[in-house]
C-alpha positions, 0 to 999 in steps of 0.5 A: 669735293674741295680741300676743306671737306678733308682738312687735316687738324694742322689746317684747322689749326692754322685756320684758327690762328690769329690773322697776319697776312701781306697785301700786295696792291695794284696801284695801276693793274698791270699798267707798264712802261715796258712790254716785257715778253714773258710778262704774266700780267700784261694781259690781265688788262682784258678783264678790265676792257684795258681800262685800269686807272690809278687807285682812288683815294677813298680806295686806297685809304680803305685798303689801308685802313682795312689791312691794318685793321684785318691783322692780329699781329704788331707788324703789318705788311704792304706789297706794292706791285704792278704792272710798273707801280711808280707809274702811280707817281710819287704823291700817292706814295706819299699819300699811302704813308700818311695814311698808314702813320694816321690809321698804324694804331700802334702797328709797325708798318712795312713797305716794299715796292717791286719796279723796272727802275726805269722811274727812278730818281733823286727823289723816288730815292729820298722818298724810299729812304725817308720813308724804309721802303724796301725795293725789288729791282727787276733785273734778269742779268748782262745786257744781252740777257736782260734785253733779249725779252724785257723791252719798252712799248716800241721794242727798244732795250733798257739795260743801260738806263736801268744801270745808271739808275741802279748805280743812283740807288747805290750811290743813295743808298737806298736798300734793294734786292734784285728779282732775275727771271730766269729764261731760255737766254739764261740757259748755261750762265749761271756763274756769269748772271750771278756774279754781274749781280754782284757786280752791280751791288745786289747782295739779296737775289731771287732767281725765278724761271721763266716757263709758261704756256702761249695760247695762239688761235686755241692752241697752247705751246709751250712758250719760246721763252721758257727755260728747259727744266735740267737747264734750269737746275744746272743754272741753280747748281752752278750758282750754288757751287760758287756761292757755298765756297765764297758767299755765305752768309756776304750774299744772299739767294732767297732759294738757298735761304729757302731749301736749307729752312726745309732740311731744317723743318723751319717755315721757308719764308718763301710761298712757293716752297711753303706747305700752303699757298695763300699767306697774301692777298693781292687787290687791283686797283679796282678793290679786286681782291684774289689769292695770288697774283699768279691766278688773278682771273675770273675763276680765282676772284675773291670779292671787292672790298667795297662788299666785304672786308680783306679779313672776311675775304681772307677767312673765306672758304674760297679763299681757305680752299685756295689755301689748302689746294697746292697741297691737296692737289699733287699728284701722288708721284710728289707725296712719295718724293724724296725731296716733298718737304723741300719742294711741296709741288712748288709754284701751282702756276707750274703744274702743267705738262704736255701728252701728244703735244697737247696741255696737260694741267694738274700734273706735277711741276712741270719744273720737276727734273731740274728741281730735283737736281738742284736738290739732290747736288745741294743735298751734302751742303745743305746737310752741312750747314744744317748740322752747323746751325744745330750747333748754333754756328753759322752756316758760313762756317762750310767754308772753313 
């Protein structure tokens, strides 16, 4: 039995809705300049032999005519990604923006690029400047944070290269927001990661926990990377304390802006904490084409573009199933939480747990505990600044 053999009318309804969704591309698959330890897509190069050349030209206009094409809606949204994507070089980023602007059709288009920056000049940043590229810069935090599992092909550290290119994007202007895998070298530096941030110019972060399984000769352990779950809660809180009395509304953190949506019963404008997955597609550099980048394998594969187009490969059943499964699929424990509107499982790449040292999948978030605690101590804040807004004032007024 799938999802969609006990959809509820809500479903139904959003099935039915007009068709708006981003891409994310893989100009390069999971190319990268860097061999970054607790990377999720480096390996994604097997399915491929680890052999992933750069996009086509004829595939790259046919994505873009495709994607345009495929949404109902005014505005339409391209994700670059990777692997490292500037690897791709320059020319086929101009290439992308030309074609956009021959097939937009009146369409507003948006572009966002997620990079190392290890790449970045003066003239990647004229380029995003010219053209509104919106940049994620991968940055987990100090030095010895950042260095400790995020390393080039030879193992060597990049942290200060990557500063001096941050400080050119500043200098240049060029708009960006930082993306922190929180990992176990991050346990207990919650304050101090943020504020380094700050430091630097990052004014829109998002903080993501680093906790995976390794499989080695058949064996999966949880990896030595991996934040603990309370850890990363307190993480979290501590951010949240310094931020609620100094910040708002100067500085912004995707979760926070994600969990006061929910106490509001407005849409999260995050996917993790939506009711359902699969408001994206993402497309290798092949024409793959999957539900998330998370479960790009050979169980989760959609269609290539070349056979069907990204609107029929969104309103598939298989897709749809996808859509509809992160909800579906929790455990009864999470339905009757206090916190199931803020949390809805979070990310389904995380619904694992161990009995008797051994994987247990399709269980509730693994990072329960510490989500739970982060909600439970930001609750009154949260409660606050919701009733502020009921009263159209800012949330900033808290700090009042």
């Amino acid at each position: 039995m799938t999802p969609t053999d006990f959809i509820h009318f809500n479903d139904i309804v959003r099935h039915e809705r007009p068709v708006s969704f981003a891409l994310m591309i893989k100009p390069v698959g999971s190319a990268c300049n860097l061999n970054c330890q607790y990377c999720y897509y480096i390996e994604k190069a097997k399915l491929y032999d680890n052999n992933e050349p750069v996009m086509s030209k004829t595939l790259l206009e046919k994505i873009i005519i495709q994607h345009i094409e495929a949404n109902d809606r005014q505005e339409v949204s391209f994700v670059w990604h990777g692997g490292e994507p500037l690897l791709a070089g320059i020319d086929f980023y101009r290439r992308a923006c030309n074609l956009q602007k021959k097939h937009a059709n009146g369409k507003t288009i948006y572009n966002s690029l997620q990079t190392n920056g290890l790449l970045i000049n003066e003239e990647w940043c004229d380029f995003f400047n010219n053209n509104n590229y919106l940049l994620g810069i991968s940055i987990d935090g100090p030095e010895d944070i950042h260095n400790c599992y995020r390393t080039n092909k030879a193992g060597h550290p990049n942290f200060r290269k990557l500063l001096k290119n941050i400080e050119l994007l500043n200098r240049k202007q060029v708009a960006y927001n930082t993306l922190s895998v929180v990992s176990k070298q991050s346990e207990g530096r919650g304050v101090e990661t943020y504020n380094f941030l700050k430091s630097i110019g990052s004014r829109f972060m998002q903080f993501m926990p680093a906790y995976d399984i390794i499989t080695n000769n058949s064996t999966e352990t949880l990896a030595p990377w991996s934040v603990n779950p309370i850890k990363y809660g307190e993480f979290l809180n501590d951010i949240f304390d310094l931020w609620v009395t100094q910040d708002v509304g100067k500085y912004y953190v995707t979760l926070f802006d994600a969990i006061l949506a929910g106490w509001c019963n407005i849409a999260p404008g995050t996917c993790i904490f939506s009711d359902n997955c699969g408001d994206s597609l993402t497309v290798e550099h092949n024409g793959d084409v999957y539900s998330c980048d998370h479960f790009v394998s050979g169980k989760y594969f959609l269609d290539n573009i070349s056979n069907k187009s990204l609107r029929d490969i969104y309103m598939s059943n298989k897709h749809f199933d996808f859509i509809l499964n992160k909800r579906y699929s929790l455990p009864r424990e999470c339905l009757s939480c206090d916190y199931y509107k803020l949390c809805i499982g979070e990310c389904p790449k995380h619904r694992f747990g161990f009995d008797s040292g051994k994987v247990v999948r399709d269980t509730k978030n693994a990072l329960c505990e510490g989500l739970k605690l982060f909600f439970a101590h930001t609750k009154p804040a949260m409660l606050n600044m919701q009733q502020l807004l009921e009263a159209q004032r800012p949330p900033a007024d808290i700090m009042l």
